[in-house]
C-alpha positions in Angstrom: 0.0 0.0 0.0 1.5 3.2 -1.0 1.0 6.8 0.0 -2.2 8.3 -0.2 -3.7 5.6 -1.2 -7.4 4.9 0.6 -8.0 2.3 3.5 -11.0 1.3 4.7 -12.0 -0.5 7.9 -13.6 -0.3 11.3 -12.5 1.1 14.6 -11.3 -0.7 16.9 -10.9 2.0 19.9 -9.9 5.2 20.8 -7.0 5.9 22.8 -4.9 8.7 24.7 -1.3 7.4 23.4 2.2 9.7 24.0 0.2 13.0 25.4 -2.1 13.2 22.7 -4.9 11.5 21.9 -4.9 8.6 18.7 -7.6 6.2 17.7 -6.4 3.4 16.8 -7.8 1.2 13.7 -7.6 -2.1 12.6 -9.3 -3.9 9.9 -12.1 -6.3 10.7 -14.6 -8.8 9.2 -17.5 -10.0 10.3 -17.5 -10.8 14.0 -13.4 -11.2 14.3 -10.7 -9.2 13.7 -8.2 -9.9 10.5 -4.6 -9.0 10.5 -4.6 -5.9 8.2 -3.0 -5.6 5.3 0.4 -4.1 6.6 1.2 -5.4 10.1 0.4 -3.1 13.1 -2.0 -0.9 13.3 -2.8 2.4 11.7 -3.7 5.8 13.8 -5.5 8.7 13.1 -3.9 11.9 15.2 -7.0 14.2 16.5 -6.2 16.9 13.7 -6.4 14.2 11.0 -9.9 13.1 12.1 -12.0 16.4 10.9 -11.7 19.3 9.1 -14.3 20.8 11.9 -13.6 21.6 15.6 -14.1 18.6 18.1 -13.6 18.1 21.3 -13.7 14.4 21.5 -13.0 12.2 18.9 -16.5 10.0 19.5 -17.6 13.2 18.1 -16.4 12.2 15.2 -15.9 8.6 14.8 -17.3 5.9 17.4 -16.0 2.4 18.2 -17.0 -0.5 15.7 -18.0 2.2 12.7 -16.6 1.5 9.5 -14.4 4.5 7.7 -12.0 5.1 5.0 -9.1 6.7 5.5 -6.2 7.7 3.5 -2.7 6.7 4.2 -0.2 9.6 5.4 2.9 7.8 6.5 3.8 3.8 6.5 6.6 3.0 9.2 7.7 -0.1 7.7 10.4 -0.3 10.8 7.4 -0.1 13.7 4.7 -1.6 11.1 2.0 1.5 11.8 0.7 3.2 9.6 -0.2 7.5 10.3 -3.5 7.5 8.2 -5.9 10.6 7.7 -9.6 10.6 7.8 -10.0 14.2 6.6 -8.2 13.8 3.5 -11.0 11.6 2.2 -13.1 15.3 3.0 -13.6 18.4 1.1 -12.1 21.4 2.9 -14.2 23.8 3.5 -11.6 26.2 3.7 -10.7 25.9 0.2 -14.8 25.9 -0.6 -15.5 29.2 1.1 -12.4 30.6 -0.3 -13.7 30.3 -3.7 -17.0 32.3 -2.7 -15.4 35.2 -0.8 -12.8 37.7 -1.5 -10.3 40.3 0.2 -12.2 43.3 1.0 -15.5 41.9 1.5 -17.4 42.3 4.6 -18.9 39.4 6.9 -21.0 38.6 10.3 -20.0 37.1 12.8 -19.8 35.7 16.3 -16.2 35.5 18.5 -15.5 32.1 19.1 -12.5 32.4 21.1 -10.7 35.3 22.6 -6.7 35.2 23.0 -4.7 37.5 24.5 -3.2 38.6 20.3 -6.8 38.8 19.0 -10.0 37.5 18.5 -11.2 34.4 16.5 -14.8 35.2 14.6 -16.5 32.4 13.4 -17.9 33.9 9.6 -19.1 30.6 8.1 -20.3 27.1 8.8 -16.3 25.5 10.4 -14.9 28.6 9.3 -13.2 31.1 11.4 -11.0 34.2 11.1 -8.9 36.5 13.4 -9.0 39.6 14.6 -5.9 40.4 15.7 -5.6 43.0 18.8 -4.5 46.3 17.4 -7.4 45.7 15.1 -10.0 45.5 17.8 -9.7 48.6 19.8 -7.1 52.1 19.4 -5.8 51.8 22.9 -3.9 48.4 23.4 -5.7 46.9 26.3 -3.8 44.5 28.5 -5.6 41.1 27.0 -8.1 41.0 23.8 -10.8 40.8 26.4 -11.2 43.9 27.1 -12.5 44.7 23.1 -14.3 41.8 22.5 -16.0 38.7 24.6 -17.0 35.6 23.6 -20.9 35.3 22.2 -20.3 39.0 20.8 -21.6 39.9 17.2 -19.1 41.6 14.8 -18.8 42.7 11.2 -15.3 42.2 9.9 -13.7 42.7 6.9 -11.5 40.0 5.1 -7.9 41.5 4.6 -6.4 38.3 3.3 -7.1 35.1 2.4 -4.0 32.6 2.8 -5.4 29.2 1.2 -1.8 27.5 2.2 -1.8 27.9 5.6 -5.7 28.1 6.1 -6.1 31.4 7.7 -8.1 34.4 7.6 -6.9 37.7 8.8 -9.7 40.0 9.5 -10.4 43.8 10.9 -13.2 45.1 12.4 -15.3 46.5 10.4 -15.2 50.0 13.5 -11.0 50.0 13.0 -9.9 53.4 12.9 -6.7 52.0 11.8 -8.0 51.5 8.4 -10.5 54.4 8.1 -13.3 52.4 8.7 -16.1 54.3 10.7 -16.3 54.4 14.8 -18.0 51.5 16.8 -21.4 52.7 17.5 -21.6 54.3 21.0 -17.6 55.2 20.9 
């Protein structure tokens, strides 16, 4: 079996292996399980299970389900094989990159606030950042004090970075890019 070539079988369990968290496949028919293909087992690390956050892989995948996956890495020395379930997945980064473009303005809620900026959740797994100097004109301690979690925003895409899957973002209120006032300020 070469690289990036598709798998499929069931899982066998989920596991917490090395400090992270691995599920753990191997193939199975019927009732009983069959040595696999390659000998070993293969492993899916947490960010290869979804494209979409999680915070526990039964989320995604539960014991006993049947999936394909495709193969990332072989270690022919400790016969395991690193295999990806996303891969098989459209990413819907790329997707929504296609239908938006720099300059254009979205909604959206903060998802997660960090002490360099906010992340805003503008589409359906998609999320861009806000990153402090954008968010208010005095630098407060911690990104906090701009924005909170729940809180509704209109921002503006400044870039749109397919490779490394991430989406810079302003406020649509900066005053750093001419943009009008927050209401109330």
């Amino acid at each position: 079996m070469g690289l990036s070539e598709v798998t499929a079988s069931g899982t066998a369990a989920v596991r917490r292996r090395g400090g992270h968290r691995t599920l753990r496949r191997l193939c199975r028919s019927g009732g009983r399980t069959q040595p696999p293909v390659f000998p070993g087992a293969g492993f899916i690390t947490m960010p290869e299970l979804s494209w979409h956050h999680f915070d526990d892989p039964s989320e995604v995948v539960s014991v006993g389900e049947h999936i394909t996956c495709e193969v990332l890495v072989f270690d022919t020395h400790n016969g395991e094989a690193r295999l990806s379930l996303r891969a098989t997945q459209p990413d819907p980064f790329q997707q929504f990159a296609r239908r938006v473009h720099v300059g254009q303005i979205l909604h959206g809620t903060v998802t997660i606030v960090v002490p360099f900026g906010a992340f805003t959740r503008v589409a359906d797994g998609i999320e861009g950042l806000i990153h402090l100097s954008e968010l208010t004109a005095s630098t407060p301690e911690v990104s906090g004090d701009a924005v909170q979690v729940g809180d509704e925003v209109t921002v503006v895409i400044i870039e749109i970075d397919t490779l490394r899957r991430r989406l810079p973002c302003l406020a649509r209120w900066s005053r750093n890019h001419g943009c009008p006032t927050p209401p109330g300020q």
